[in-house]
N, C-alpha and C positions, 0 to 999 in steps of 0.2 A: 771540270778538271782540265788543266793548259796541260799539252801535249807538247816536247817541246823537236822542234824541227827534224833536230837527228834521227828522231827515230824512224825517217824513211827507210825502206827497204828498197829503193829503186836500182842500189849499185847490185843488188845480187837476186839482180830479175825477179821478185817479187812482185805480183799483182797489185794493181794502180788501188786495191782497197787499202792497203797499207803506205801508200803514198800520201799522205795526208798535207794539207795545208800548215806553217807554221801556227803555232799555239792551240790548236785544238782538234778531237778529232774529227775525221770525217764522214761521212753515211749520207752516202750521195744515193738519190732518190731516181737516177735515170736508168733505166733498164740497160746490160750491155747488148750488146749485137749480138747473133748466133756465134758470129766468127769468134767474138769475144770467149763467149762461153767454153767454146770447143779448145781454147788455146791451152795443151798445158802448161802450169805452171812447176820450175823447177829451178834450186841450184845445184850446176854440176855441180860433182864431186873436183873435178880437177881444178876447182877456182880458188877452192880451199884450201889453206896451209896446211904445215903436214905437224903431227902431233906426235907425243911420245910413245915409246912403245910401248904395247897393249900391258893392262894388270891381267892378273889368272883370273877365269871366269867368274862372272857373278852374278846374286840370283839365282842361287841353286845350278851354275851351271848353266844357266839361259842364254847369257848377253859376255860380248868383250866388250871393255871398251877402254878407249885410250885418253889419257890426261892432256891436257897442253903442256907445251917445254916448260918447264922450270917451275910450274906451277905445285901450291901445295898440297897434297892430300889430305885432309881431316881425317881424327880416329875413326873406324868404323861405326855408323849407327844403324842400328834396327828402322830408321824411318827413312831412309836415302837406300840406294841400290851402292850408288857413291855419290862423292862430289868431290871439286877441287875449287880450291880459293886463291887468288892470283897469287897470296905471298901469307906467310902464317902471320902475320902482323895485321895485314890491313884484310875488314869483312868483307871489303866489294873490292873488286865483283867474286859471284861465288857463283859457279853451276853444278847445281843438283841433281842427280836422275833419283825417281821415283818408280814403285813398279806395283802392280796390286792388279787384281784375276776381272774382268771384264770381256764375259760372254755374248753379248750384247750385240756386239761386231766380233768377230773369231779371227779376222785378220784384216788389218787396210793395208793394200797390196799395190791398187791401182786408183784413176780418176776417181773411178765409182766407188768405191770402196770407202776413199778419201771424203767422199761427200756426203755420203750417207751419215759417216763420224761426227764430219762439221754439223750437221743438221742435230744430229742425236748433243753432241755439246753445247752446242751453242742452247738448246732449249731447255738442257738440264740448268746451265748458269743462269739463262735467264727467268727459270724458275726458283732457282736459290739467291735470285738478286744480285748478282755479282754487275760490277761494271765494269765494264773491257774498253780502253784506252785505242785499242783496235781490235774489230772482231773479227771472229774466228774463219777462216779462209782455209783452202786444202791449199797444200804443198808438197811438192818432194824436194825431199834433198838427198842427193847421192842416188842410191839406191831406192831411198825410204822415204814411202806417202805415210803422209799422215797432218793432222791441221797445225799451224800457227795462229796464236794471238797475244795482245801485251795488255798488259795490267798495271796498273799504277797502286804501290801501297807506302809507307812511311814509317821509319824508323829514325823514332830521337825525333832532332830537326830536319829530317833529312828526307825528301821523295826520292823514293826507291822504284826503276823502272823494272819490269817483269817483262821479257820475254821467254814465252812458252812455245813448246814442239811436244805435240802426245801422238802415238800410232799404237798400234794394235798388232801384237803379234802371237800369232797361238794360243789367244785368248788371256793375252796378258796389256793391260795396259804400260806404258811406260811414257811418264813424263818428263820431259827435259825443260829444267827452268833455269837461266841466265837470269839473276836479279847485282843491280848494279845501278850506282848514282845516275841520277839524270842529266842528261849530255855525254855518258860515259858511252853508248852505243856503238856509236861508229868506231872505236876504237877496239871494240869485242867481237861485233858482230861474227867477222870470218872466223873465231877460233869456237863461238857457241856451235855455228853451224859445221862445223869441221869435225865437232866432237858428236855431231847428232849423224853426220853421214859418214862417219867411219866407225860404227858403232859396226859390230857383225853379231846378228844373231843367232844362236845353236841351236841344234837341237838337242838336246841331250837324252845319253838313253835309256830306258824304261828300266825302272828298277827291278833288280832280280829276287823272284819266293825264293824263299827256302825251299827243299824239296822235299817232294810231299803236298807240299802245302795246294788248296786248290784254287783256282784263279774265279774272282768273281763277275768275270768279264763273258758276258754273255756269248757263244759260239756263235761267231759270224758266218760260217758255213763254205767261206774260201779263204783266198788268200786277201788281203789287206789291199 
């Protein structure tokens, strides 16, 4: 499957694995240097444009998160946390968040955290056969680790590029998918990432018994 040139990540400091050569992708077979390894990889936040103001929490309370300017919101569905679609007329580009319970990892916080994810995903897709257009890498963006990779799939006549962002927070998954026409990338890129680093997530707080009622939460024997 031709990969086609834009979808470098080089303008926003992404690792040389998502640099790829025109028309195809890459998986280069040279080991990196220690120095390499140890390098984090990150986009600030301050590179990023700034977005609209935040919707009221969602996912029970979990997550803020903010739209792009002008951009449309779609009805609420039971399968997205949300998404926005650049204009109610046209499908692409659209980004989606995703959120479902993954104990697996309880939180990807930092590098390590971050790698251990990539390792645990990347083995899951490539046991469900999935093919990645680029594979799956740790990243931070803003605040938040967590892995990057893109996907190529098709609707109509049309190749559809998938860029993905997933991390792990309190034992909740959350997906971030940009899907959008191919050569559309470089035109999106800063506002997917914009919307995955200004994301803030809550905690929310622990529901209250009735009273009376007894708790079935085992006596931890101090304080918390």
């Amino acid at each position: 499957m031709r990969v086609s040139c834009v979808l470098c990540l080089a303008a926003l400091v992404v690792p040389a694995i998502f640099m790829t050569g025109c028309g195809k992708p890459s998986e280069s077979t040279s080991e990196p240097a220690p120095s390499e390894k140890k390098k984090p990889v990150e986009i600030p936040l301050d590179s990023l444009p700034p977005l609209s103001g935040t919707l009221p929490p969602l996912d029970d309370g979990r997550v803020e998160i903010a739209p792009p300017p002008n951009w449309h919101i779609p009805s609420r569905s039971s399968e997205y946390v949300v998404r926005f679609q650049i204009t109610r007329k046209r499908r692409y580009p659209i980004i989606a968040v995703t959120g479902e319970d993954y104990e697996t990892v309880f939180n990807v916080s930092d590098k390590g955290t971050a790698e251990t994810f990539a390792q645990q995903r990347s083995a899951a897709m490539a046991g469900e056969g999935v093919t990645l257009a680029q594979k799956v890498t740790p990243l931070r963006v803003g605040p938040h680790w967590g892995i990057a990779y893109m996907k190529q799939g098709k609707d109509k006549n049309n190749i559809i590029d998938q860029m993905i962002f997933e991390t792990v927070v309190d034992g909740r998954k959350y997906k971030y998918e940009m899907r959008m026409l191919t050569g559309d990338f470089e035109k999106h890129k800063s506002i997917f990432f914009a919307v995955v680093g200004r994301t803030k997530f809550l905690r929310p707080a622990p529901s209250k018994k009735p009273a009376g009622e007894a708790s079935n939460e085992p006596d931890a024997g101090g304080s918390p």
